[in-house]
mmCIF file of the N, C-alpha and C atoms, coordinates in Angstrom:
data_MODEL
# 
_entry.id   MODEL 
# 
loop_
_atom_site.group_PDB 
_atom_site.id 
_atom_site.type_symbol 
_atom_site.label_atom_id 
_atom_site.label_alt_id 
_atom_site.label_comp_id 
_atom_site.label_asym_id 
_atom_site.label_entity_id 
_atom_site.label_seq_id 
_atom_site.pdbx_PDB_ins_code 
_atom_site.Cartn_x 
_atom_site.Cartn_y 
_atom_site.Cartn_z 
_atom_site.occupancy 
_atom_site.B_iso_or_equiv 
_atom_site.pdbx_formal_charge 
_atom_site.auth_seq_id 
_atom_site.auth_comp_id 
_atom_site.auth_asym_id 
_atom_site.auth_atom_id 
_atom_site.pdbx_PDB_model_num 
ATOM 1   N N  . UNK A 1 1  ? -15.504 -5.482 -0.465  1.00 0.00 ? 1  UNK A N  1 
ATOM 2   C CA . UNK A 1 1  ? -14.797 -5.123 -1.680  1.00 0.00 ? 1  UNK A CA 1 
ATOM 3   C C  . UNK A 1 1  ? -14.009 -3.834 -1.424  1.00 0.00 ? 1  UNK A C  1 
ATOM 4   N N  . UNK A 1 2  ? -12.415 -3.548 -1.630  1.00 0.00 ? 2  UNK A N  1 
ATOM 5   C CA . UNK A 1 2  ? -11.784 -2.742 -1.226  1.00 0.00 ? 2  UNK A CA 1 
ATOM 6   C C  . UNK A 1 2  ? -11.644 -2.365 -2.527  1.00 0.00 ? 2  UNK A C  1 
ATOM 7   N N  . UNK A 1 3  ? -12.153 -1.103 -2.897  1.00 0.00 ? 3  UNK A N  1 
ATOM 8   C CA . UNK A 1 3  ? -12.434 0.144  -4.329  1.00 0.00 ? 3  UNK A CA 1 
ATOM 9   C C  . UNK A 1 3  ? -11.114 0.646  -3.923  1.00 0.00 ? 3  UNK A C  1 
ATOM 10  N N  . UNK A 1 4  ? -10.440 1.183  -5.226  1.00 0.00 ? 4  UNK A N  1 
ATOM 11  C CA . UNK A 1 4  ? -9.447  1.781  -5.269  1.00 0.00 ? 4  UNK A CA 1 
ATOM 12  C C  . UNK A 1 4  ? -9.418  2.959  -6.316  1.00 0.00 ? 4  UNK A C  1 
ATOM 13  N N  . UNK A 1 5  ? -8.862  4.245  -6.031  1.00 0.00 ? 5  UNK A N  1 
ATOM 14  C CA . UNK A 1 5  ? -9.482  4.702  -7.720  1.00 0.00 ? 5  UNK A CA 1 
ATOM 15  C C  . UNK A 1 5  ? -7.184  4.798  -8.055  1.00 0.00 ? 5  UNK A C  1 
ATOM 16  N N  . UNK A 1 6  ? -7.416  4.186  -8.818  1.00 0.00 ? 6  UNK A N  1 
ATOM 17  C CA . UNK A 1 6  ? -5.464  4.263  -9.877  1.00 0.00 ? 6  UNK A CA 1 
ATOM 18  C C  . UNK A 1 6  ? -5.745  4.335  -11.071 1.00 0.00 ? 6  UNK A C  1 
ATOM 19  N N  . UNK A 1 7  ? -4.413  4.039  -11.479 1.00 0.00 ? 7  UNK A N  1 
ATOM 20  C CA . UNK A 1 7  ? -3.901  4.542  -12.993 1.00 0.00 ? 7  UNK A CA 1 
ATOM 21  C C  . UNK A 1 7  ? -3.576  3.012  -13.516 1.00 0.00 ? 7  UNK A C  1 
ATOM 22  N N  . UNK A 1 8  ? -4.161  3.046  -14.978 1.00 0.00 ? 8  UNK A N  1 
ATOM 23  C CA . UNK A 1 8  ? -4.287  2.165  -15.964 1.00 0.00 ? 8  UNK A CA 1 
ATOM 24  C C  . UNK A 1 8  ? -3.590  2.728  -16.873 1.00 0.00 ? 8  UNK A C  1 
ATOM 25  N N  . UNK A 1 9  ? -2.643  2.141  -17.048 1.00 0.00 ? 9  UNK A N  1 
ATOM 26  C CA . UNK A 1 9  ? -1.490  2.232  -17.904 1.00 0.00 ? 9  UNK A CA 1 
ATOM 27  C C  . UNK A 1 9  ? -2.245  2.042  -19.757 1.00 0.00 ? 9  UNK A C  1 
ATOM 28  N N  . UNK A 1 10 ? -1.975  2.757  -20.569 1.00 0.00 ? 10 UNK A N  1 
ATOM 29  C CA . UNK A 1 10 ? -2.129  2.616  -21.928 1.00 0.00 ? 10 UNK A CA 1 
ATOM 30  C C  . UNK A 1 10 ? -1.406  3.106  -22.638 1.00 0.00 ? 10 UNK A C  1 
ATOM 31  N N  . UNK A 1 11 ? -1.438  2.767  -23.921 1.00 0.00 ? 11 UNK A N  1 
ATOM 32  C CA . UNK A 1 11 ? -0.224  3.669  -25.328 1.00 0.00 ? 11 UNK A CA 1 
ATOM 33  C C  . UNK A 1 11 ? 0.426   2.487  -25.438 1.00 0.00 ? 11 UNK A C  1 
ATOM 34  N N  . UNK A 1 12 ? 1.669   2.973  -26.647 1.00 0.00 ? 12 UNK A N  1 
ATOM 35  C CA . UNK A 1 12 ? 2.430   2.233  -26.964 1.00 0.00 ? 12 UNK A CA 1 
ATOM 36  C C  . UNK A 1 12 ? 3.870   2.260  -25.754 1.00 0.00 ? 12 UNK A C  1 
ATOM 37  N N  . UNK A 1 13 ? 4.509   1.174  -26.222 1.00 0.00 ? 13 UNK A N  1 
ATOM 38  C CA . UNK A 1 13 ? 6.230   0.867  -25.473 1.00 0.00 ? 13 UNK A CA 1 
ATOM 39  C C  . UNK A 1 13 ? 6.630   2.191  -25.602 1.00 0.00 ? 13 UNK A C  1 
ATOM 40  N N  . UNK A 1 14 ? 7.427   2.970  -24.522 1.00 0.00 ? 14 UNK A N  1 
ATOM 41  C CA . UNK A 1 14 ? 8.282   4.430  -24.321 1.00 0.00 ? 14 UNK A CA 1 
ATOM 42  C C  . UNK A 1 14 ? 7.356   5.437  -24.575 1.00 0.00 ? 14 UNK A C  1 
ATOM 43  N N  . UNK A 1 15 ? 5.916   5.081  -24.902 1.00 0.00 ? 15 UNK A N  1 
ATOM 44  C CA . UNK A 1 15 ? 4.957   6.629  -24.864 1.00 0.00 ? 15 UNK A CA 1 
ATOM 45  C C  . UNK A 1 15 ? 3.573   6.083  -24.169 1.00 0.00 ? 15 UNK A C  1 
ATOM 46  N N  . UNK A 1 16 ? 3.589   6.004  -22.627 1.00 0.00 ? 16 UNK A N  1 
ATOM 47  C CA . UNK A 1 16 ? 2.655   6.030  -22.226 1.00 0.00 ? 16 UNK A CA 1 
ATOM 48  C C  . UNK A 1 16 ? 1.587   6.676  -21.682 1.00 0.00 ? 16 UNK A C  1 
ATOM 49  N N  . UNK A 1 17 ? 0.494   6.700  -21.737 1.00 0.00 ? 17 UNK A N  1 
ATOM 50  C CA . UNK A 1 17 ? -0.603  7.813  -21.374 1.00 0.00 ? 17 UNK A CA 1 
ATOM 51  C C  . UNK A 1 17 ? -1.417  7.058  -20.073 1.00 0.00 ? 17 UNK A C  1 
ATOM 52  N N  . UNK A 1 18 ? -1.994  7.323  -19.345 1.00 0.00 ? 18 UNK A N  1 
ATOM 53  C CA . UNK A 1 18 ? -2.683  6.626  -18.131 1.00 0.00 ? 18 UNK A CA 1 
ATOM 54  C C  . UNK A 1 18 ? -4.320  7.313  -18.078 1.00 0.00 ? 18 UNK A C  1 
ATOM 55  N N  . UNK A 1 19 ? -5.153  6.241  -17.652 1.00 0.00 ? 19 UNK A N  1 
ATOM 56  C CA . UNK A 1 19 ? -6.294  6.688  -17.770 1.00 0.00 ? 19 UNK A CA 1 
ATOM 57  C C  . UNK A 1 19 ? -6.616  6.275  -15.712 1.00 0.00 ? 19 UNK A C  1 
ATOM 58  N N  . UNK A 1 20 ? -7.092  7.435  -15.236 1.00 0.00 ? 20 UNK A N  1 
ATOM 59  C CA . UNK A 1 20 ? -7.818  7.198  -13.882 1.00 0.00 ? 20 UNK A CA 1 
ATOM 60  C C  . UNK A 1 20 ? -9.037  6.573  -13.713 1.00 0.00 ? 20 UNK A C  1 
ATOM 61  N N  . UNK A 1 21 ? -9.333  5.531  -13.240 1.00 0.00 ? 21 UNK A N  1 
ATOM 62  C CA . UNK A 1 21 ? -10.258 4.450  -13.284 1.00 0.00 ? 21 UNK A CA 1 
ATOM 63  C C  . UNK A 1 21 ? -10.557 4.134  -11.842 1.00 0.00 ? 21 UNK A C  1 
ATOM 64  N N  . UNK A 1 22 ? -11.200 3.522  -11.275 1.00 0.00 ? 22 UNK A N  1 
ATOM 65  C CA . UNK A 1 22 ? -12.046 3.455  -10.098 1.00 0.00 ? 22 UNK A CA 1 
ATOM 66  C C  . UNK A 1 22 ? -12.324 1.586  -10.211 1.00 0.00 ? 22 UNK A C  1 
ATOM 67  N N  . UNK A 1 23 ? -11.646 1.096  -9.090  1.00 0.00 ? 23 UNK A N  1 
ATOM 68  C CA . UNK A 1 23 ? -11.554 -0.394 -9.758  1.00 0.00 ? 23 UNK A CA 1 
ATOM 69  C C  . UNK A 1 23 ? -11.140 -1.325 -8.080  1.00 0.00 ? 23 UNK A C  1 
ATOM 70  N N  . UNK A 1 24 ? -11.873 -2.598 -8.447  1.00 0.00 ? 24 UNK A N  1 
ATOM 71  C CA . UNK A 1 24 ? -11.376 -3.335 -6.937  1.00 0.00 ? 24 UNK A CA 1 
ATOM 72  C C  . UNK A 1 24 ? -9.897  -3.806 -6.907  1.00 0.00 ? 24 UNK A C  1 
ATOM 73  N N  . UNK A 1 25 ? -9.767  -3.527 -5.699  1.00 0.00 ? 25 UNK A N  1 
ATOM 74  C CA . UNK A 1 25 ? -8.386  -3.950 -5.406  1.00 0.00 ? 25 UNK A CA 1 
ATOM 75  C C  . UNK A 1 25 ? -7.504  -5.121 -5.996  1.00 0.00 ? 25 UNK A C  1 
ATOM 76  N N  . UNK A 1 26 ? -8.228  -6.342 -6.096  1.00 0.00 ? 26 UNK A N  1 
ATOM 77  C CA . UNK A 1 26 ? -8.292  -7.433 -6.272  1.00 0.00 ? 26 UNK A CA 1 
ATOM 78  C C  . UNK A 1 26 ? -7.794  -7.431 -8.134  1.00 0.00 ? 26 UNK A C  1 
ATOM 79  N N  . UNK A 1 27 ? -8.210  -7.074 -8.719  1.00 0.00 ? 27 UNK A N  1 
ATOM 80  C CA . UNK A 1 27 ? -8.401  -6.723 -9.905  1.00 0.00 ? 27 UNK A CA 1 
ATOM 81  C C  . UNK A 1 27 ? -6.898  -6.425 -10.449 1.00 0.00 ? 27 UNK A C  1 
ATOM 82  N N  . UNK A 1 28 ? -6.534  -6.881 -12.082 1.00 0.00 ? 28 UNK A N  1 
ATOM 83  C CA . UNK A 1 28 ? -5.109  -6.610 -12.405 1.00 0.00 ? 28 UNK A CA 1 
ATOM 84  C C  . UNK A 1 28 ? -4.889  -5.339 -13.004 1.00 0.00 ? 28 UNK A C  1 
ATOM 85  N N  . UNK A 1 29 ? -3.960  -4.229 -13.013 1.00 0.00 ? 29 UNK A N  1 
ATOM 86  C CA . UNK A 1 29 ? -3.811  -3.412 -13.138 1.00 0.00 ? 29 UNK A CA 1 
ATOM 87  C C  . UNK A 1 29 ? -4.128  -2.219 -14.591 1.00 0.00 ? 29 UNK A C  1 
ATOM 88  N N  . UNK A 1 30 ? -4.221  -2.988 -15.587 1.00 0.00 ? 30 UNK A N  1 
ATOM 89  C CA . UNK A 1 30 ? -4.513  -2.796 -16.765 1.00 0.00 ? 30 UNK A CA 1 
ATOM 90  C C  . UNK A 1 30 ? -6.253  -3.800 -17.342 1.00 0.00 ? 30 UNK A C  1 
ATOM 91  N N  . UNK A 1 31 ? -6.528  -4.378 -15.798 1.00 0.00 ? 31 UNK A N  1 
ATOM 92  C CA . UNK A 1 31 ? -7.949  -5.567 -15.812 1.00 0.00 ? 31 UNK A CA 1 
ATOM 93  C C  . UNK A 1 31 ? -9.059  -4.502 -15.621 1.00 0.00 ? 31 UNK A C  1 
ATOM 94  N N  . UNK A 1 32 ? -9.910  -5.385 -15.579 1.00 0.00 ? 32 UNK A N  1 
ATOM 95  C CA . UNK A 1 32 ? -11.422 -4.743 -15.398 1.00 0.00 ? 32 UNK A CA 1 
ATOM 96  C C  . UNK A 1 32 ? -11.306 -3.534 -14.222 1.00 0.00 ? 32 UNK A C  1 
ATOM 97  N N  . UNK A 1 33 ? -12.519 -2.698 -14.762 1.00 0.00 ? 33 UNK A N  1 
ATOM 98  C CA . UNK A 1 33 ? -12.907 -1.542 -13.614 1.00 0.00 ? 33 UNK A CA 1 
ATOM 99  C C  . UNK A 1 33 ? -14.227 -1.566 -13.541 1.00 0.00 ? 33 UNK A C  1 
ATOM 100 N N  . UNK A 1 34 ? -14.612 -0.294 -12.656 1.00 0.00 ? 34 UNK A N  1 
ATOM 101 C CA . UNK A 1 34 ? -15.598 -0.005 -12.739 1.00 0.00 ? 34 UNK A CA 1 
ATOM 102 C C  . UNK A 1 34 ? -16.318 1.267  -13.031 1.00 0.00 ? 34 UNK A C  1 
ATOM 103 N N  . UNK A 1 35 ? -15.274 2.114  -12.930 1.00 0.00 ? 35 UNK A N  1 
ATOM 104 C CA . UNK A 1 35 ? -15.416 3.842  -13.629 1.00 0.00 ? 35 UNK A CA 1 
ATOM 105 C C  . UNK A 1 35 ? -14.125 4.249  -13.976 1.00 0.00 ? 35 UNK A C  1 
ATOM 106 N N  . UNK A 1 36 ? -14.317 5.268  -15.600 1.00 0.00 ? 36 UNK A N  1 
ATOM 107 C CA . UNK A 1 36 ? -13.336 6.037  -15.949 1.00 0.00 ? 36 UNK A CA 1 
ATOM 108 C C  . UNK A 1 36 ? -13.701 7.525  -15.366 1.00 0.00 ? 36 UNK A C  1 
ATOM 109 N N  . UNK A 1 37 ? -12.635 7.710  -14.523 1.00 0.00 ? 37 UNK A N  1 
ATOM 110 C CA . UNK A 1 37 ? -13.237 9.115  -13.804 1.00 0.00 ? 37 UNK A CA 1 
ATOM 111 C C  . UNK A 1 37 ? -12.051 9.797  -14.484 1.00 0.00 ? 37 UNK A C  1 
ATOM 112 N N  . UNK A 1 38 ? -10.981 9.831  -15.232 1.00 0.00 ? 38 UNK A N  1 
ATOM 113 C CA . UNK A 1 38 ? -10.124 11.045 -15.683 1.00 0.00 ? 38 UNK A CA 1 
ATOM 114 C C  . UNK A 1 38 ? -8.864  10.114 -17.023 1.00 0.00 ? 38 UNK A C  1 
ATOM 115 N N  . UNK A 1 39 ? -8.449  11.331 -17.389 1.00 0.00 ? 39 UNK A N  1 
ATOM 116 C CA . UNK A 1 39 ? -7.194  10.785 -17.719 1.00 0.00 ? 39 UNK A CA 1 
ATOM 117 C C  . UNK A 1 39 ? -5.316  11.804 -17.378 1.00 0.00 ? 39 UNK A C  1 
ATOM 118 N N  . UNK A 1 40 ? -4.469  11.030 -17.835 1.00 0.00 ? 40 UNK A N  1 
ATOM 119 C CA . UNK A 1 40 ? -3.384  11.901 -17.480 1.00 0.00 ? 40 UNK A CA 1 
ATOM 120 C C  . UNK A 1 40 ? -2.327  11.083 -18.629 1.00 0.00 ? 40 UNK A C  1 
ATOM 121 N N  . UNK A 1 41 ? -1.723  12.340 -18.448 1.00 0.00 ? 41 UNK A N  1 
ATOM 122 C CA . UNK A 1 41 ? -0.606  11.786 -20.134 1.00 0.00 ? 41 UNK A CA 1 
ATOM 123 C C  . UNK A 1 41 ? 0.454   12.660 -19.613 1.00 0.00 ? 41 UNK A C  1 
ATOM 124 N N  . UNK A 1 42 ? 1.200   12.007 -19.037 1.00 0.00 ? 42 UNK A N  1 
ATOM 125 C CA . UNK A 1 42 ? 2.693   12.730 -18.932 1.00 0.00 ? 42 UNK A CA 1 
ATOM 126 C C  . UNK A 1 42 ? 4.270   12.826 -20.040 1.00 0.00 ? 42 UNK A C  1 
ATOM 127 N N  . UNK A 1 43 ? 3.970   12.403 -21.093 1.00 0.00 ? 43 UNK A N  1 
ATOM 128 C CA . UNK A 1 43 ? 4.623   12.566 -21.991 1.00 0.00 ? 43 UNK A CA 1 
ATOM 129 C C  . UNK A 1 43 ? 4.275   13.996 -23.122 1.00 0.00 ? 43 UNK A C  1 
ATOM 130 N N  . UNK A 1 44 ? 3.240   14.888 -22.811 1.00 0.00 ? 44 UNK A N  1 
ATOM 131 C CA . UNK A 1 44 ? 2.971   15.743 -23.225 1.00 0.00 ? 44 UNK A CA 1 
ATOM 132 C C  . UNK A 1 44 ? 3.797   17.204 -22.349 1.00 0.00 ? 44 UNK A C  1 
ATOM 133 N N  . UNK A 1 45 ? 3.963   18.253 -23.151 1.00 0.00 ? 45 UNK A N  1 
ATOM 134 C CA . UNK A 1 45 ? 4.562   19.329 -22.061 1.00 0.00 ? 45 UNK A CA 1 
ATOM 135 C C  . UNK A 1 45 ? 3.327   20.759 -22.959 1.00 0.00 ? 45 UNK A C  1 
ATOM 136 N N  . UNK A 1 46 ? 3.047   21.165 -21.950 1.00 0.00 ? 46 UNK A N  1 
ATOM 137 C CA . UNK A 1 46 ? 2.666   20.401 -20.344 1.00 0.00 ? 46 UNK A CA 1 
ATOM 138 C C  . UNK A 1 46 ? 2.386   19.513 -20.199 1.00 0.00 ? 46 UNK A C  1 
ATOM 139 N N  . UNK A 1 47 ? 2.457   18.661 -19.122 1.00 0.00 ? 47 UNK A N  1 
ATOM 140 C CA . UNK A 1 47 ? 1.726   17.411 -18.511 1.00 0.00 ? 47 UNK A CA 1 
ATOM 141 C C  . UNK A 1 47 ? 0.403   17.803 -18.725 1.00 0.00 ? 47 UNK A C  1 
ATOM 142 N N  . UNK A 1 48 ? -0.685  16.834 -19.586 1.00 0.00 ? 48 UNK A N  1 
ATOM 143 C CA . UNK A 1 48 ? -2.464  16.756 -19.552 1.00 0.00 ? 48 UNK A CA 1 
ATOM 144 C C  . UNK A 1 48 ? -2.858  16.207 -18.544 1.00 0.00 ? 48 UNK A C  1 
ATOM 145 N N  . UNK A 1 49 ? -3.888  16.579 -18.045 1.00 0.00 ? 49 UNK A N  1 
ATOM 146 C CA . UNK A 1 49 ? -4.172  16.026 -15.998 1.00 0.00 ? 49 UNK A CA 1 
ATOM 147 C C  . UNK A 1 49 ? -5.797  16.113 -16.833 1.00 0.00 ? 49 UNK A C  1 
ATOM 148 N N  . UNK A 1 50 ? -6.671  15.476 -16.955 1.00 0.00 ? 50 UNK A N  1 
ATOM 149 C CA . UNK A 1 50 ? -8.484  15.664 -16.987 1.00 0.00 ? 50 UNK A CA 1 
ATOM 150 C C  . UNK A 1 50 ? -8.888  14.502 -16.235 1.00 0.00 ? 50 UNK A C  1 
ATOM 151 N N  . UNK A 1 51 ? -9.624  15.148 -14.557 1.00 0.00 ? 51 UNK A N  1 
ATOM 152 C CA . UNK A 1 51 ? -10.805 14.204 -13.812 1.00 0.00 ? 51 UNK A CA 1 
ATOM 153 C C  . UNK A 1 51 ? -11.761 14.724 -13.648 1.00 0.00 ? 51 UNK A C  1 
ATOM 154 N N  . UNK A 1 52 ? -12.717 14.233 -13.683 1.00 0.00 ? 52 UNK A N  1 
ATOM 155 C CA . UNK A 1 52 ? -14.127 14.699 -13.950 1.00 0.00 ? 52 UNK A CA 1 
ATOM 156 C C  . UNK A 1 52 ? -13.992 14.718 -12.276 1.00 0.00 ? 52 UNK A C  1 
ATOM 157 N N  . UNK A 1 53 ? -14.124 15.889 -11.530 1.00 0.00 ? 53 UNK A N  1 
ATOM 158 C CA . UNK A 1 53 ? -14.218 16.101 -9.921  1.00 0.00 ? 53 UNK A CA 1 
ATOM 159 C C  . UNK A 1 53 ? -15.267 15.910 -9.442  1.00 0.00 ? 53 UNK A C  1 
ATOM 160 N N  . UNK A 1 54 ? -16.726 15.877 -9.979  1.00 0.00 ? 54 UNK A N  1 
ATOM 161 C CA . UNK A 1 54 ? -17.700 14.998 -9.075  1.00 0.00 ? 54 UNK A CA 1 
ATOM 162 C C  . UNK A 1 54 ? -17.492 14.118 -8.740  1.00 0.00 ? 54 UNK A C  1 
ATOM 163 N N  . UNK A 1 55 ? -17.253 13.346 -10.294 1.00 0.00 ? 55 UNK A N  1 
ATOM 164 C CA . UNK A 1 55 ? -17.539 11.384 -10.019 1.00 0.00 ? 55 UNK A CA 1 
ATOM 165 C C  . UNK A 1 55 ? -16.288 11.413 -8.927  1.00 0.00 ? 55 UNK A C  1 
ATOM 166 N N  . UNK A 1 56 ? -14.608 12.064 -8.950  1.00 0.00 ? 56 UNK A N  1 
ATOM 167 C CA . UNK A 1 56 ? -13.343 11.630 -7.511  1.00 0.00 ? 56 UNK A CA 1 
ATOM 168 C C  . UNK A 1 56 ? -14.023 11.514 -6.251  1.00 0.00 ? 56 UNK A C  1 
ATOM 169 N N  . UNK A 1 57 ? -14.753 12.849 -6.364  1.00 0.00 ? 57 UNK A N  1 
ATOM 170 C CA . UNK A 1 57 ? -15.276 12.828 -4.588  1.00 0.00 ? 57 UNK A CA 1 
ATOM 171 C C  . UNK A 1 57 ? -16.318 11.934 -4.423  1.00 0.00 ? 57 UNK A C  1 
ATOM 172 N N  . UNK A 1 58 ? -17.112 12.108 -5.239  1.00 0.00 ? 58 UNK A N  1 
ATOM 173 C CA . UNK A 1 58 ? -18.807 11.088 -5.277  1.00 0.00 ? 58 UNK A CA 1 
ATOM 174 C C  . UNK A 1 58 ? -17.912 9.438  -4.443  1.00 0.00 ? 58 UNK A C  1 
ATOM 175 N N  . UNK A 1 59 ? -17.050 8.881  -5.308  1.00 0.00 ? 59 UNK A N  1 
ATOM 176 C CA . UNK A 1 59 ? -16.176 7.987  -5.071  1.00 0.00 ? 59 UNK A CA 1 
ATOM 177 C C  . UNK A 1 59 ? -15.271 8.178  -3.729  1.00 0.00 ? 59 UNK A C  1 
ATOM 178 N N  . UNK A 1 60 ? -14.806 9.327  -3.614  1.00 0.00 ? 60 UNK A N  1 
ATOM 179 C CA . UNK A 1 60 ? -13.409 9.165  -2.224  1.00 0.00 ? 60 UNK A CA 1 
ATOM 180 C C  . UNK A 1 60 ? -14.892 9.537  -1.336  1.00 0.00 ? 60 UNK A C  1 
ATOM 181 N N  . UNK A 1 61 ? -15.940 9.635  -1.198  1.00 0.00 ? 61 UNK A N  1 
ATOM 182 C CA . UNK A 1 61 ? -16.992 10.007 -0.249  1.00 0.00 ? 61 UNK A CA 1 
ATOM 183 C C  . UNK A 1 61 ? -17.791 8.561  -0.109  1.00 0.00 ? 61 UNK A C  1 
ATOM 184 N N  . UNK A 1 62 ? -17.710 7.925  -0.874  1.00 0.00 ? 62 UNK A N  1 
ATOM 185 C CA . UNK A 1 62 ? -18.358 6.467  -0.887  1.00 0.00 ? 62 UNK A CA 1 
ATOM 186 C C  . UNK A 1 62 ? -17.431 5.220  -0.313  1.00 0.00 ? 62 UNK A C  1 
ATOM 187 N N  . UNK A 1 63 ? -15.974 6.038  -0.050  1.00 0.00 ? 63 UNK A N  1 
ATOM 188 C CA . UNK A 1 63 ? -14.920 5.051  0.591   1.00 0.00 ? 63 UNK A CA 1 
ATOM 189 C C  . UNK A 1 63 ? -14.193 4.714  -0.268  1.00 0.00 ? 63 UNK A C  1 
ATOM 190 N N  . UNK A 1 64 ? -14.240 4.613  -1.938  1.00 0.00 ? 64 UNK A N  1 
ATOM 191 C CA . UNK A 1 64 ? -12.782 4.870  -2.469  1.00 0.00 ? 64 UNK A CA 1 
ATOM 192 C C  . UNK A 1 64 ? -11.285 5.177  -1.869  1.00 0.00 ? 64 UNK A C  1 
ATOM 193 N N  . UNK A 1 65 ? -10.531 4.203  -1.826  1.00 0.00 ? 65 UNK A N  1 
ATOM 194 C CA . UNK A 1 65 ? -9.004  4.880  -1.704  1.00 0.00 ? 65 UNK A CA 1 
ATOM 195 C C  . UNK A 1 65 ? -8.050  5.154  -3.215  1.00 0.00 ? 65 UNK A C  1 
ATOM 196 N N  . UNK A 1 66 ? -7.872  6.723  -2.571  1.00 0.00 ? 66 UNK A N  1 
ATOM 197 C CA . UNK A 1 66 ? -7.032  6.453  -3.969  1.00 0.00 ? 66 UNK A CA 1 
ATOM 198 C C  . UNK A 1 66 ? -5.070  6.372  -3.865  1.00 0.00 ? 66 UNK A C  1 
ATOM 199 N N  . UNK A 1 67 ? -4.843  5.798  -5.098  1.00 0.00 ? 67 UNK A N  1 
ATOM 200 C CA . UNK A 1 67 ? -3.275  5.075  -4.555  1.00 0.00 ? 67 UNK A CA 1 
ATOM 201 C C  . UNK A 1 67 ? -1.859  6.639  -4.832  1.00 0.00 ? 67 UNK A C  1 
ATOM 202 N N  . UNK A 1 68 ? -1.303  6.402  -4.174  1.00 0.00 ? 68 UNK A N  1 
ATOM 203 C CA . UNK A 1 68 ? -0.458  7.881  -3.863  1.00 0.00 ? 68 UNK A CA 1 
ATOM 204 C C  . UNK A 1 68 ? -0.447  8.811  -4.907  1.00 0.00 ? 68 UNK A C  1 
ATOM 205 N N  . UNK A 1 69 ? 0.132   7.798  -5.698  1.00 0.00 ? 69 UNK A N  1 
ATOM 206 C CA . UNK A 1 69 ? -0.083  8.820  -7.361  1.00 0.00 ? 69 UNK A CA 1 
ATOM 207 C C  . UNK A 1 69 ? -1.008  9.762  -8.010  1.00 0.00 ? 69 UNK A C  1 
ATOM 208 N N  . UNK A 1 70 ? -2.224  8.899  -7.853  1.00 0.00 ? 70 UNK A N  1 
ATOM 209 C CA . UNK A 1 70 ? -3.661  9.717  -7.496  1.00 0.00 ? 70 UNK A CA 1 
ATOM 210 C C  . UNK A 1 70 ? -3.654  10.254 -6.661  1.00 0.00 ? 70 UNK A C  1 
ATOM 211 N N  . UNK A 1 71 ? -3.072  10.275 -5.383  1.00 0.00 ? 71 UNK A N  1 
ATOM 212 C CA . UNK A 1 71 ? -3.784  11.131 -4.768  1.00 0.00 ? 71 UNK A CA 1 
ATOM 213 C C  . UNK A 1 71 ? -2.878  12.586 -4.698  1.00 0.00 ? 71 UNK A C  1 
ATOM 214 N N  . UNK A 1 72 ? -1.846  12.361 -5.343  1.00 0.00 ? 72 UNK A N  1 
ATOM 215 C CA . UNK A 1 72 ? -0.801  13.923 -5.633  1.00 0.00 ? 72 UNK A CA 1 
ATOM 216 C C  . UNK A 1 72 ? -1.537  14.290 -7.046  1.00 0.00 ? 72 UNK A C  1 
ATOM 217 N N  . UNK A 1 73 ? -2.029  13.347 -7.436  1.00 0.00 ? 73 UNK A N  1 
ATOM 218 C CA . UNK A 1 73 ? -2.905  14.660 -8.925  1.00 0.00 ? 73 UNK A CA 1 
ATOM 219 C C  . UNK A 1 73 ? -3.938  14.583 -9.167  1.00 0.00 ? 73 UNK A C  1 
ATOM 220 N N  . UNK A 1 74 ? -4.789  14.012 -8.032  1.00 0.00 ? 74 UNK A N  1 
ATOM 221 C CA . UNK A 1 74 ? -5.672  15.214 -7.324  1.00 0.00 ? 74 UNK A CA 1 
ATOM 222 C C  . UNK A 1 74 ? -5.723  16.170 -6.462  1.00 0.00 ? 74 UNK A C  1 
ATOM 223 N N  . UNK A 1 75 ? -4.413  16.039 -5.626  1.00 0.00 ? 75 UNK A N  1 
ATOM 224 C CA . UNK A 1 75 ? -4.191  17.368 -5.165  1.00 0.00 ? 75 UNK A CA 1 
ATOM 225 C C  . UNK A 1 75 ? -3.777  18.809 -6.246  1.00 0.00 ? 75 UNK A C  1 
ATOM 226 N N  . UNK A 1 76 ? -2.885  18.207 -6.971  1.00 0.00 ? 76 UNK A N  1 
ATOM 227 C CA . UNK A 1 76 ? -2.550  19.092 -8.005  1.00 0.00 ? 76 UNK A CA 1 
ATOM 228 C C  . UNK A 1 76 ? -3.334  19.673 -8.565  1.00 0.00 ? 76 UNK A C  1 
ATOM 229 N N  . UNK A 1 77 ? -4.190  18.655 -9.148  1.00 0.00 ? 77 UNK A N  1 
ATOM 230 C CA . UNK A 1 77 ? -5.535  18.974 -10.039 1.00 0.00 ? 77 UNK A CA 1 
ATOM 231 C C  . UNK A 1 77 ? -6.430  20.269 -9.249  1.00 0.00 ? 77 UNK A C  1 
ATOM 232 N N  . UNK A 1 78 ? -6.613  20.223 -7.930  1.00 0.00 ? 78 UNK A N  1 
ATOM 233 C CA . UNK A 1 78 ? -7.435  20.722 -7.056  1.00 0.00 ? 78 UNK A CA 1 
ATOM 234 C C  . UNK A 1 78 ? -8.632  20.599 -6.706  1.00 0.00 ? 78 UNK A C  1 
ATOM 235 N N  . UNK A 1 79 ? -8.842  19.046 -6.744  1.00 0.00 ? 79 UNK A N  1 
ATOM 236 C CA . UNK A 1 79 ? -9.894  18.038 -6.173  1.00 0.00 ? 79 UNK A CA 1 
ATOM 237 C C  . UNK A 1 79 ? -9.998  17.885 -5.069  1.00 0.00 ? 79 UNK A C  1 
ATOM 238 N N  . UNK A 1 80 ? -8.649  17.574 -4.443  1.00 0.00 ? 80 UNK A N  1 
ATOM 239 C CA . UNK A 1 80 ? -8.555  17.037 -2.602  1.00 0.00 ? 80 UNK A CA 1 
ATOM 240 C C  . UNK A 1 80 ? -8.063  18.297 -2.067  1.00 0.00 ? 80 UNK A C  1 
# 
């Protein structure tokens, strides 16, 4: 099973908010997961960034990949 941790798209049409989730590859993008580890809302100014930084690493240490996007805001964040 290839774990991925991305972004799950939510909100309405032209105001979307994204929640960071931990989910198999296989799986459709807005489909089932298996952990909510953060969220991020870029329609806010500032941009809102919240990941709970145990559960990222607990996960990128268990072999989680996370997909580019994630992985620039968790760098940002100052997780990775």
């Amino acid at each position: 099973m290839a774990v991925k941790i991305r972004l799950r798209k939510m909100g309405a049409k032209k105001a979307p908010f994204y929640r960071i989730v931990v989910a198999d590859s296989r799986y459709p993008r807005d489909g089932r997961f298996i952990e909510e580890i953060g969220y991020y809302d870029p329609t806010k100014d500032p941009v809102v960034l919240k990941v709970d930084d145990e559960k990222a690493k607990t996960w990128i240490a268990n072999g989680a990949q996370p997909t580019d996007r994630v992985k620039a805001l968790l760098k940002k964040n100052g997780t990775l």
